[in-house]
N, C-alpha and C positions, 0 to 999 in steps of 0.2 A: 543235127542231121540224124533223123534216127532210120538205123538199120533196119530193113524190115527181115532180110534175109541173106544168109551168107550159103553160098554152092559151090565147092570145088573152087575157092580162091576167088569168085563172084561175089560183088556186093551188091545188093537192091536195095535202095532205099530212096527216101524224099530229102529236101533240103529243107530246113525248118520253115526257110520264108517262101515256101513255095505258093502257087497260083493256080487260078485254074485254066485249061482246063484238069483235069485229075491227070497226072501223068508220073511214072516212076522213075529213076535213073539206075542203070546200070556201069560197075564201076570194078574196071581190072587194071590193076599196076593203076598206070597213069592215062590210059586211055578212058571213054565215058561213051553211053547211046542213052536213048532216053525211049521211054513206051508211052503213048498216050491212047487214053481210053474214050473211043465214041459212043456215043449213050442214041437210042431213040426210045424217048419214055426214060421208063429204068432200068433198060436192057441194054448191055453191053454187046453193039454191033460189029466191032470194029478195033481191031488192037494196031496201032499205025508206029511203027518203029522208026528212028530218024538219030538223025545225029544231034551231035550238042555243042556250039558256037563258040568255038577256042576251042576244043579239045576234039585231038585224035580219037577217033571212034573204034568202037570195041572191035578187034578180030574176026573173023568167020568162027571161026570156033566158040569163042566168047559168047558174039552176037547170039548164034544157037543155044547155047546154053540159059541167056538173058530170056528168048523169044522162049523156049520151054519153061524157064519160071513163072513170067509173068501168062502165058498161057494159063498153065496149070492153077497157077494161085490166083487168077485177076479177081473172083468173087473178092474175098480173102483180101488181096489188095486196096479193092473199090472201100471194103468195109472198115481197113486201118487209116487211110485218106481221111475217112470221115470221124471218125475216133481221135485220131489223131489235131487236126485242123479245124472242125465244126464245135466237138464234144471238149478236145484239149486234156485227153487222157493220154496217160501213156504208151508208147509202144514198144511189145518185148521182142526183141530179136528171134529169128529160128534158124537154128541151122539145117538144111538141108542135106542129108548124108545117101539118100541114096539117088541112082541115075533115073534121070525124069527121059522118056521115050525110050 
């Protein structure tokens, strides 16, 4: 399961045996949300947030915090999906220490 980023007690990351389409989870305490990314071409149109099937979904607070990373980093994102999954390199952790918005 690698981490892609930690934020204020926020984890971002993929599940190794993940699918497509590209999408990240978001993970605080024991609750979970999930981001999935719409593409037209190779543009990212569309960041569509949702829950995740068994698990209590993240906070209002949380969720905010989830929706500002993956905003912020979705290039960034798109580009360790593929690193990760296609290429089958590693992925380094990044902490995130200051307030995004």
């Amino acid at each position: 399961m690698p981490k892609l980023y930690e934020y204020f007690g926020l984890a971002v990351l993929f599940y190794s045996n993940e699918h497509e389409p590209i999408h990240v989870h978001g993970k605080y305490q024991n609750m979970e949300s999930k981001a999935e990314f719409i593409f037209q071409g190779s543009e990212i149109v569309e960041i569509r947030f949702s829950e995740v099937k068994g698990k209590k979904p993240l906070p209002l607070g949380q969720l905010k915090q989830f929706q500002a990373v993956v905003e912020t980093y979705s290039a960034e994102i798109v580009k360790m999906w593929w690193d990760y999954f296609v290429w089958h390199m590693p992925i380094e952790s990044q902490q995130i220490t200051r307030r995004l918005r």
